[in-house]
C-alpha positions as CSV (number, residue, x, y, z in Angstrom):
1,X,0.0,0.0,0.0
2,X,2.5,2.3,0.4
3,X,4.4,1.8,-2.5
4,X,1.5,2.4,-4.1
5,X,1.1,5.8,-2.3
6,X,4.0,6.9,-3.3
7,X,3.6,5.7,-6.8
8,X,0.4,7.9,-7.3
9,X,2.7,11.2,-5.0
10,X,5.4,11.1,-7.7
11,X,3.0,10.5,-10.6
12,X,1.0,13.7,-9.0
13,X,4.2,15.9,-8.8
14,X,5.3,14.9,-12.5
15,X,1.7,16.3,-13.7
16,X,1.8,19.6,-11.7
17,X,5.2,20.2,-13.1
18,X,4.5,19.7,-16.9
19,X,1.7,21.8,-16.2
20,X,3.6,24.5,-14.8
21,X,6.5,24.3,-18.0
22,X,3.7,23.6,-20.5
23,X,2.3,27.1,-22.9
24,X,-0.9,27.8,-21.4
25,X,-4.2,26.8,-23.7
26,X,-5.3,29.6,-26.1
27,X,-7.9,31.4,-24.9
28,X,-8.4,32.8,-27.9
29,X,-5.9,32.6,-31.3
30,X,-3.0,34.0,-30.9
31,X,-0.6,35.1,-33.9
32,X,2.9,33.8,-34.3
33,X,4.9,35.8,-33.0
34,X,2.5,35.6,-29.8
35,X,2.9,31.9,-30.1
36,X,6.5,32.6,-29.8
37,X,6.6,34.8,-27.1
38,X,3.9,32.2,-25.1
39,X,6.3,29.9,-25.6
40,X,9.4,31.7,-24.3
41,X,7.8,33.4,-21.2
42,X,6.4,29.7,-20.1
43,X,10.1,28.2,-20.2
44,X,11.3,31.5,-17.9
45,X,8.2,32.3,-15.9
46,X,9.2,29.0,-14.1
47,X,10.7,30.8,-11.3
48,X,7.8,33.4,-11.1
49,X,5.2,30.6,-11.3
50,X,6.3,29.6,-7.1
51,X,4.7,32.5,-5.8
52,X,2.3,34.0,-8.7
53,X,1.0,30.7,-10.0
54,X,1.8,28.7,-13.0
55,X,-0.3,30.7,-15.8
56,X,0.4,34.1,-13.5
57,X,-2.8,33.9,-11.3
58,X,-1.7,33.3,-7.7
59,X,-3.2,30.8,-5.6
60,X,-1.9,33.5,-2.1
61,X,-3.6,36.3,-2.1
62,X,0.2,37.5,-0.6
63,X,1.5,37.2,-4.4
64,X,-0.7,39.6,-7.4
65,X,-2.0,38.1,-10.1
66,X,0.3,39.0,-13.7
67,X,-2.0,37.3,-16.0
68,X,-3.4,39.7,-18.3
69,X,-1.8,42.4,-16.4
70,X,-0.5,45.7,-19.0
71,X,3.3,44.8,-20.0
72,X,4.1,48.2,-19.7
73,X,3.5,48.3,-16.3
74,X,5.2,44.5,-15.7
75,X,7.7,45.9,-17.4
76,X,8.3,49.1,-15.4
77,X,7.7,47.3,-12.0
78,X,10.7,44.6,-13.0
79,X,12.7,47.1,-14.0
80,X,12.3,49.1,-11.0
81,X,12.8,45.8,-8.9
82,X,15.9,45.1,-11.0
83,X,17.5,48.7,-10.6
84,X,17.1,49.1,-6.8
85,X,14.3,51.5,-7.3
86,X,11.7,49.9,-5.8
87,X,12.2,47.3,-3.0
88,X,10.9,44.3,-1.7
89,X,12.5,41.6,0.1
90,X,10.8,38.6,-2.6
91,X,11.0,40.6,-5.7
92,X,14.3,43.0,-5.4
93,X,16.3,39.9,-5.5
94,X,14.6,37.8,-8.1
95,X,14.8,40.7,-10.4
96,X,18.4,41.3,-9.9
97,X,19.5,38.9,-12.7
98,X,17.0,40.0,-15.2
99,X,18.3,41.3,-18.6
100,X,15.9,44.0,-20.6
101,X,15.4,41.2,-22.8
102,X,14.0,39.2,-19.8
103,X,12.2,41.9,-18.5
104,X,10.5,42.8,-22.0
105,X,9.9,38.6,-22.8
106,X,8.3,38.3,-19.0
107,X,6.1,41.2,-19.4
108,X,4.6,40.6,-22.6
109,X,4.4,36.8,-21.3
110,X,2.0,37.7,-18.5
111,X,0.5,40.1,-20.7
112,X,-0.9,37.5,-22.8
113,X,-1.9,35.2,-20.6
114,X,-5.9,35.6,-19.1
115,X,-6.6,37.6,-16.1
116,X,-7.7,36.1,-13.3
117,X,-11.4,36.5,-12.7
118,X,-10.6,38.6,-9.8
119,X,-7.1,40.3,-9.8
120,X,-5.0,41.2,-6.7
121,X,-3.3,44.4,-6.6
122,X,0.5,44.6,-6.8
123,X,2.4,45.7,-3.8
């Protein structure tokens, strides 16, 4: 029985994974170069997807929802993470590393991706 258990634990933790690498489903059709950028932003949202959810709606009302969120203003607010000027103990450091490139591919990412039916605001 309880290699059974832990048969169906690993098999559960290989399915939440894929879903969190995997593009998310079109919500509506996308043009290439949106394909593209959906399938970029999945592959390095991976490290966002711990606190704001795998498709950028949060599960902890701590983290905002990105999903569908202006890249313009993703954009700004990693930037300002990145550049020291704004701070935050989670974020300050996660945006450190970031390249414009990252910052620009991340926000247009989240951008794309469906809001959240009800959206928490950004600290």
């Amino acid at each position: 029985m309880r290699k059974a258990m832990f048969i169906f634990a690993a098999m559960l933790l290989v399915a939440c994974d894929n879903n969190m690498t995997q593009p998310p489903a079109p919500s509506r059709d996308y043009t290439p170069a949106e394909q593209q950028t959906l399938a970029a932003g999945s592959a390095r949202a991976r490290t966002c997807a711990a606190c704001h959810g795998p498709r950028g709606i949060s599960r902890n009302a701590m983290y905002p929802h990105l999903a569908g969120r202006s890249a313009n203003e993703l954009s700004a607010a990693l930037t300002a993470y990145r550049d020291g000027e704004r701070k935050h103990a989670i974020m300050s450091p996660q945006a450190r590393g970031l390249t414009d490139d990252d910052i620009t591919l991340l926000s247009k990412y989240f951008a794309l991706l469906p809001a959240a039916a009800t959206a928490t605001t950004a600290e």
